[in-house]
DRENTORKOL-3810 file (N, C-alpha, C; in nm, 4 decimals):
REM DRENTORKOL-3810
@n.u->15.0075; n.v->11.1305; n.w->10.1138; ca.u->15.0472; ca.v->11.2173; ca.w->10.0056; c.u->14.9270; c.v->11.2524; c.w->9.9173
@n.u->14.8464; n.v->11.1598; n.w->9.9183; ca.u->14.7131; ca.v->11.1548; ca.w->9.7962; c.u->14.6225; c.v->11.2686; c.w->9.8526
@n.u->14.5918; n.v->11.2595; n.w->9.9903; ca.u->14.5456; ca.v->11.3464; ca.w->10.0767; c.u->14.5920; c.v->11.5062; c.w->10.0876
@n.u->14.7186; n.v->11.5345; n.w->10.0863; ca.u->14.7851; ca.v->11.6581; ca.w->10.0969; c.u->14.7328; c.v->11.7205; c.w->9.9587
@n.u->14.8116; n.v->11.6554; n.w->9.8539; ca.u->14.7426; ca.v->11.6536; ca.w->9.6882; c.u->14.5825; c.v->11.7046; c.w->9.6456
@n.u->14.5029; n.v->11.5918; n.w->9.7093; ca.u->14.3744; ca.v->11.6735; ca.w->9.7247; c.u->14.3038; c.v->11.8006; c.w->9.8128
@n.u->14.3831; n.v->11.8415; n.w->9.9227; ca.u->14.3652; ca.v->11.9698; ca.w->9.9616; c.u->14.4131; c.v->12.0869; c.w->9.8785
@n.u->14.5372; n.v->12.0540; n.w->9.8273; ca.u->14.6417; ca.v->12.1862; ca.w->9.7566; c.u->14.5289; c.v->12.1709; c.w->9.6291
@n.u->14.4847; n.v->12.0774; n.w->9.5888; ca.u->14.3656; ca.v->12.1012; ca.w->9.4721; c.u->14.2515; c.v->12.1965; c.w->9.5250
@n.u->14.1982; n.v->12.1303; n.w->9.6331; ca.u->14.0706; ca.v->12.2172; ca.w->9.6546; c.u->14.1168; c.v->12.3455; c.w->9.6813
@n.u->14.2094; n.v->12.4128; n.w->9.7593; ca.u->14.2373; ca.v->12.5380; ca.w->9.8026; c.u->14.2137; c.v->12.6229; c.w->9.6722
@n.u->14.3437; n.v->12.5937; n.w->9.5720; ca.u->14.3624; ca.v->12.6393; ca.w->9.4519; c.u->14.1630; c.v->12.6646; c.w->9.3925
@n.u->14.1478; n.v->12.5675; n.w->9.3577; ca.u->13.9539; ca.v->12.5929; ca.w->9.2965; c.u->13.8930; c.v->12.7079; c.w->9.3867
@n.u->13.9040; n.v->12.6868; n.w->9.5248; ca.u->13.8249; ca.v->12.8020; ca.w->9.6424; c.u->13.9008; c.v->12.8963; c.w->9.5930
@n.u->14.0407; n.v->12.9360; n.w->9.5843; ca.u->14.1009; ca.v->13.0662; ca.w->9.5462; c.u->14.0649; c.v->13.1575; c.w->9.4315
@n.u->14.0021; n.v->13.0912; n.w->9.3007; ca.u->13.9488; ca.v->13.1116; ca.w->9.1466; c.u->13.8626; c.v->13.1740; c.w->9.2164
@n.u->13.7175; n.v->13.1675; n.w->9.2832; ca.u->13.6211; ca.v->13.1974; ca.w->9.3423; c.u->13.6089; c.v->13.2987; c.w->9.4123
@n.u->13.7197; n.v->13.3513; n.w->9.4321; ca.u->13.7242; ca.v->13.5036; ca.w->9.5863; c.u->13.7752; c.v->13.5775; c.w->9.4689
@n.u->13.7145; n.v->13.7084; n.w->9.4877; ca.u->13.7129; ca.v->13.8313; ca.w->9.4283; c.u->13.8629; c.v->13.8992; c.w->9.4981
@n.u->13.9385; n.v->13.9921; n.w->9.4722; ca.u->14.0590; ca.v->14.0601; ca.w->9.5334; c.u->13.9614; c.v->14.2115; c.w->9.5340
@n.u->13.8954; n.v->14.2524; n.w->9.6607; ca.u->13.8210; ca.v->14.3779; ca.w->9.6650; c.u->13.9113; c.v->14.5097; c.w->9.6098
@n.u->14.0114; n.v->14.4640; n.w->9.6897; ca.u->14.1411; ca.v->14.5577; ca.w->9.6919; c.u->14.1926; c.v->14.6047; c.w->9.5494
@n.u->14.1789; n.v->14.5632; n.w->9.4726; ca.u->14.2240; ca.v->14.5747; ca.w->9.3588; c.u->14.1163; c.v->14.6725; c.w->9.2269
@n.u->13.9865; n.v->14.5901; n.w->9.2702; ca.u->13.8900; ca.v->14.6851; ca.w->9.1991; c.u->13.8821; c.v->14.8050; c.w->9.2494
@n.u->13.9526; n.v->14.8479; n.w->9.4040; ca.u->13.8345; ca.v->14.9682; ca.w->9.4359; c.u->13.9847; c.v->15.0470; c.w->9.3982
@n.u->14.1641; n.v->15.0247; n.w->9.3802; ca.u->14.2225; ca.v->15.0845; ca.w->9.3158; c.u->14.1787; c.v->15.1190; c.w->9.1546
@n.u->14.1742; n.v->15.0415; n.w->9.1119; ca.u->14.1433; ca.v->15.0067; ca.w->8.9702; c.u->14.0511; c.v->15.1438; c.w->8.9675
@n.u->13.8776; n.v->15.1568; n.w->9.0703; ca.u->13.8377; ca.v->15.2525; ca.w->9.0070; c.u->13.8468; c.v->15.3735; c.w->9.0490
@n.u->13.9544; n.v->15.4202; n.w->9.1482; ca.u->14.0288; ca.v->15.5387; ca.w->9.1809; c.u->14.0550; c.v->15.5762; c.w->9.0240
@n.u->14.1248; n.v->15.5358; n.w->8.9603; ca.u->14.1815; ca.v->15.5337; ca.w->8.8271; c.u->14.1157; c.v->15.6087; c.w->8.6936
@n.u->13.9774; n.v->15.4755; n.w->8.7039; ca.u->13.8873; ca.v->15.5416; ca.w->8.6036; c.u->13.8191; c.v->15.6320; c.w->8.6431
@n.u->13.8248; n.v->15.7296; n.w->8.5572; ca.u->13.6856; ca.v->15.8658; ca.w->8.6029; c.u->13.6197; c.v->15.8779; c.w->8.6003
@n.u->13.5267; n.v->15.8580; n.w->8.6073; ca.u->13.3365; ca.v->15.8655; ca.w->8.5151; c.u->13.3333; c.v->16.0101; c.w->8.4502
@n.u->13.2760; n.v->16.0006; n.w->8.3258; ca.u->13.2466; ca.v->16.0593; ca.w->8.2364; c.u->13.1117; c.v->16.1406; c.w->8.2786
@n.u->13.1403; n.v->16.2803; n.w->8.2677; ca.u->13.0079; ca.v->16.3446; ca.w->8.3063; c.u->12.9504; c.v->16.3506; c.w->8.1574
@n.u->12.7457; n.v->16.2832; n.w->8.1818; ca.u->12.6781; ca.v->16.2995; ca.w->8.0662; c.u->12.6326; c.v->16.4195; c.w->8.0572
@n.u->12.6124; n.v->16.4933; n.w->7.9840; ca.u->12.5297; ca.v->16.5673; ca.w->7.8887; c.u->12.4269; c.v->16.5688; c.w->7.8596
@n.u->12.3173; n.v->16.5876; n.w->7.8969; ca.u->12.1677; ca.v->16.5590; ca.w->7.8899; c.u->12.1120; c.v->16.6351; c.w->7.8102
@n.u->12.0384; n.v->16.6399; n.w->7.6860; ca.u->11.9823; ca.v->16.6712; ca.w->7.5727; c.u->11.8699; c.v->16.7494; c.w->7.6614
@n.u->11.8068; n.v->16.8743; n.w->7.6416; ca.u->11.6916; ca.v->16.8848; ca.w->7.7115; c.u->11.5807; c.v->16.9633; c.w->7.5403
@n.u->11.4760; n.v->16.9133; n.w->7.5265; ca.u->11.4270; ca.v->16.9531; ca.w->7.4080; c.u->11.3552; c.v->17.0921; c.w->7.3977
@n.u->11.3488; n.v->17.1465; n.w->7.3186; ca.u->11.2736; ca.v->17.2834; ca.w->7.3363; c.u->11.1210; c.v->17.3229; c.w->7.3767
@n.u->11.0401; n.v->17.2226; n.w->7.3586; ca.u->10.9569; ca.v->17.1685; ca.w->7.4183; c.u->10.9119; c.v->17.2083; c.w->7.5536
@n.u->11.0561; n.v->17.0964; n.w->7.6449; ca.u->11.0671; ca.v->17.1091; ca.w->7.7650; c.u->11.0743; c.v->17.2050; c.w->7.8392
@n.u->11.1586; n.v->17.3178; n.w->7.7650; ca.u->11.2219; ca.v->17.4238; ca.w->7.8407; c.u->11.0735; c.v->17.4979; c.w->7.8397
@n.u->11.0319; n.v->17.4591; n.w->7.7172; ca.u->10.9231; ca.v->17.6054; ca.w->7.7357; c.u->10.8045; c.v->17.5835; c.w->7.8328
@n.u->10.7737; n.v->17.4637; n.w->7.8431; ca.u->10.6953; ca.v->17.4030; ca.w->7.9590; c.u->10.7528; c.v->17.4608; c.w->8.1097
@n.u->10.8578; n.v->17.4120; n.w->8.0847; ca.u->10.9261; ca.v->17.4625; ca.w->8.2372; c.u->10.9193; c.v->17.6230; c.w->8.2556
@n.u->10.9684; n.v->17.6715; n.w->8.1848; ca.u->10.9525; ca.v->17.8254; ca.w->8.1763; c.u->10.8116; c.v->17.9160; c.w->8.1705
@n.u->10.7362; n.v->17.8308; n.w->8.0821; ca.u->10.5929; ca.v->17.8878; ca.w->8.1628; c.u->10.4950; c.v->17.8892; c.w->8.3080
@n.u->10.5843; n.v->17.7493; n.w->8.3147; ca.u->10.4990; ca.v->17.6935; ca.w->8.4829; c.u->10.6367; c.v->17.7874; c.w->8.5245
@n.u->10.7319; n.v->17.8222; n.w->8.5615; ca.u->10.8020; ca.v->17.9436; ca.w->8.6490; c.u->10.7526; c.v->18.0188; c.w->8.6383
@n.u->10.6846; n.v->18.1156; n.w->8.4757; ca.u->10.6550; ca.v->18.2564; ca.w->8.4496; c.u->10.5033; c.v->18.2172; c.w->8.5195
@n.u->10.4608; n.v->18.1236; n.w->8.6157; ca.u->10.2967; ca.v->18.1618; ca.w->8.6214; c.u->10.2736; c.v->18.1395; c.w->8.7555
@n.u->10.4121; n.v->18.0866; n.w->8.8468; ca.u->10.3965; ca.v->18.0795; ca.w->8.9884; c.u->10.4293; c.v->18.2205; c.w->9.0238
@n.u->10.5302; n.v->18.2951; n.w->8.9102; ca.u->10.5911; ca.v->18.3917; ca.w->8.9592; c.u->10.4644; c.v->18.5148; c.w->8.9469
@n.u->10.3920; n.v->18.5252; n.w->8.8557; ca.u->10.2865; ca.v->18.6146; ca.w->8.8394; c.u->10.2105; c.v->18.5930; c.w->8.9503
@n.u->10.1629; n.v->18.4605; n.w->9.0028; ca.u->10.0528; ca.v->18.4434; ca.w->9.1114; c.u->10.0940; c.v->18.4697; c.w->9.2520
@n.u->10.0439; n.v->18.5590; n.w->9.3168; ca.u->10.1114; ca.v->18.5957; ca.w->9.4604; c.u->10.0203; c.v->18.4993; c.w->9.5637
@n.u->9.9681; n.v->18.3983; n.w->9.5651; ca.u->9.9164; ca.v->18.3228; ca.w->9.6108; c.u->10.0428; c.v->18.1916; c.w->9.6881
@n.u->10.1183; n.v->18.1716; n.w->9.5993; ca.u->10.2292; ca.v->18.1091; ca.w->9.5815; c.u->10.3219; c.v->18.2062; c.w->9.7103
@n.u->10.3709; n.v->18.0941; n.w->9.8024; ca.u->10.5034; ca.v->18.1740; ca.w->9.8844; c.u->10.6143; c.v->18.1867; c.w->9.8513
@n.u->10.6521; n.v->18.0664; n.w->9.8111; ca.u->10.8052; ca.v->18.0618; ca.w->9.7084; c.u->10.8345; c.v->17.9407; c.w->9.6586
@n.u->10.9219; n.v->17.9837; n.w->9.5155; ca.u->10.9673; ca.v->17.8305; ca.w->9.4880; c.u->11.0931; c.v->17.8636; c.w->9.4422
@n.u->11.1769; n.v->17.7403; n.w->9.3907; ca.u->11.3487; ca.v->17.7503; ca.w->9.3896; c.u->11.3319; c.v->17.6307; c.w->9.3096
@n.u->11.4185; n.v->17.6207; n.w->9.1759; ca.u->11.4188; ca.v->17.5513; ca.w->9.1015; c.u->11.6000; c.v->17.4448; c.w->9.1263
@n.u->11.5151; n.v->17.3253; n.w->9.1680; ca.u->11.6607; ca.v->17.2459; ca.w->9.1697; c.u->11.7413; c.v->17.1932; c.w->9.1393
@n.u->11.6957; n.v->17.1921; n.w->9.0065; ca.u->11.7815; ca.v->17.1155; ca.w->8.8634; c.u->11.6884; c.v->17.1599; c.w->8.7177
@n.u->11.7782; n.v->17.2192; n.w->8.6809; ca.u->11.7254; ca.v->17.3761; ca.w->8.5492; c.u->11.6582; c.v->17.2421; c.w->8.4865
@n.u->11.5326; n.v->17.3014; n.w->8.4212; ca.u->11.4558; ca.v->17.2307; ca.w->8.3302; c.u->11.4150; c.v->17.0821; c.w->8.3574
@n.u->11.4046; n.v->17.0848; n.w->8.4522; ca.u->11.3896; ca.v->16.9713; ca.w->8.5359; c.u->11.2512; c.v->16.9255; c.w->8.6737
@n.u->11.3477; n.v->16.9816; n.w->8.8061; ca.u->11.2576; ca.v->16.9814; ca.w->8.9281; c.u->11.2873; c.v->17.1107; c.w->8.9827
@n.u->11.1498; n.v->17.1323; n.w->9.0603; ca.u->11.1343; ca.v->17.2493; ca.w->9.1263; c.u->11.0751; c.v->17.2095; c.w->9.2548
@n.u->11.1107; n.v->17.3225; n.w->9.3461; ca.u->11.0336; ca.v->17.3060; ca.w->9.4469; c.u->10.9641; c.v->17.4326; c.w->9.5215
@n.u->10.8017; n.v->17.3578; n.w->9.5356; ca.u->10.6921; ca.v->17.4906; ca.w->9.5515; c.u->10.6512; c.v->17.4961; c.w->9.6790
@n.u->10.6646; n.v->17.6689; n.w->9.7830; ca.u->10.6083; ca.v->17.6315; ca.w->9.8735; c.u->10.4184; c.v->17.6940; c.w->9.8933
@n.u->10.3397; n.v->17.6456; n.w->9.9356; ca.u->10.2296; ca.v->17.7062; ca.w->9.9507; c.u->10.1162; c.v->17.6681; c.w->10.0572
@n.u->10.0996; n.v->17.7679; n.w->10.1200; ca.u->10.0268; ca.v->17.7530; ca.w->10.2534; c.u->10.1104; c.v->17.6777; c.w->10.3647
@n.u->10.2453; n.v->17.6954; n.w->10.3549; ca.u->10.3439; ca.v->17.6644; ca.w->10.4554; c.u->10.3248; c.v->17.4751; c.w->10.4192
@n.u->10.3302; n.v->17.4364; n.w->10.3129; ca.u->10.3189; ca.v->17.3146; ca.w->10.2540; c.u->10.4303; c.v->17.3211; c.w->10.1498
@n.u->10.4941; n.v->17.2294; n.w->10.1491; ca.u->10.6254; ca.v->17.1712; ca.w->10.0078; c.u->10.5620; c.v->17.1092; c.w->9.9096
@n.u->10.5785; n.v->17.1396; n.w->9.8333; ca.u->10.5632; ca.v->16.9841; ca.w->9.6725; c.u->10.6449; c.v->16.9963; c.w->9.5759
@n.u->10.6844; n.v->16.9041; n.w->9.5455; ca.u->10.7998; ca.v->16.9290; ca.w->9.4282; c.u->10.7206; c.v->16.8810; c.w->9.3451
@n.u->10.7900; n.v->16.9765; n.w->9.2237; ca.u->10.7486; ca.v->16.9133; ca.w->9.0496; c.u->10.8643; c.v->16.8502; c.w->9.0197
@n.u->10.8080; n.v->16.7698; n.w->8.9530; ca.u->10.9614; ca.v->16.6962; ca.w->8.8884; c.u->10.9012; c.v->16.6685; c.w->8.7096
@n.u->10.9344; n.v->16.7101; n.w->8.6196; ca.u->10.8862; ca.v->16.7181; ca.w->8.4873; c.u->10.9475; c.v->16.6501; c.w->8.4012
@n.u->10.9230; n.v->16.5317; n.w->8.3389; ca.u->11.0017; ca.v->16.4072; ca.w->8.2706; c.u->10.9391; c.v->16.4042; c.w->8.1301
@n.u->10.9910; n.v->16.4421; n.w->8.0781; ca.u->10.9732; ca.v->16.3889; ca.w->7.9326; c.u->11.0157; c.v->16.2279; c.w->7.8236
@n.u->10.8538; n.v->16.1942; n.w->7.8609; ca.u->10.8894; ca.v->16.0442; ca.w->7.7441; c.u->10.9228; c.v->16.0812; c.w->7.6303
@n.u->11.0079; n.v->16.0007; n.w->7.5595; ca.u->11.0603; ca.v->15.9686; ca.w->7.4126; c.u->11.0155; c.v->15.8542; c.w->7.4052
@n.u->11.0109; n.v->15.8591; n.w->7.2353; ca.u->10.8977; ca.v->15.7455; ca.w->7.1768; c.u->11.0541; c.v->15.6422; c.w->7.1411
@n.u->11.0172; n.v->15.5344; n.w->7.1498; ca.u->11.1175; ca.v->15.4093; ca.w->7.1569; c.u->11.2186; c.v->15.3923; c.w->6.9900
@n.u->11.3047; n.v->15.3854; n.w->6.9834; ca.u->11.3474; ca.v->15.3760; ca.w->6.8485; c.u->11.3840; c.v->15.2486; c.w->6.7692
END
C-alpha cells in the first residue's frame, strides 16, 4: 500500500511539470496581436527621400524598388543587388 501511495505521489509532482501544448496554442488563436505603429521622424524621411530623388536622377543606376517606405530599399547596378536598409538610433532615455 506504502508503495502504490508513493507512485500516485510521484505521478501527481511529474504531472505539475508538463505543459498542456494544446491549450496555449487555443488560447493564442484567441488573442490577436496588436499591429504597432512605428513613429518614423522627419529627419528620416528626408534622408530617405533624397537618396530616392538621387538614384532616380543618376541613369547609371538600373533600378531600385523600395521595400518598406522609409525604411529599406533595394538597388540594382551593373546586374548586382544591394539593399539599403536605413536605421535610425535614438539616444537612450
Amino acid at each position: 500500500m506504502a508503495e502504490a501511495v508513493e507512485m500516485a505521489e510521484m505521478e501527481i509532482k511529474a504531472n505539475k511539470n508538463i505543459k498542456n501544448y494544446v491549450e496555449s496554442v487555443e488560447n493564442a488563436e484567441k488573442i490577436a496581436k496588436k499591429s504597432r505603429k512605428r513613429a518614423v521622424s522627419d529627419e528620416k524621411k528626408q534622408i530617405f527621400t533624397d537618396i530616392c530623388d538621387f538614384i532616380t536622377k543618376n541613369s547609371e543606376y538600373d533600378a531600385f524598388s523600395v521595400e518598406i517606405p522609409y525604411k529599406k530599399m533595394t538597388i540594382r547596378l551593373n546586374g548586382k543587388t544591394f539593399t539599403l536598409d536605413l536605421i535610425e538610433k535614438r539616444e537612450k532615455k
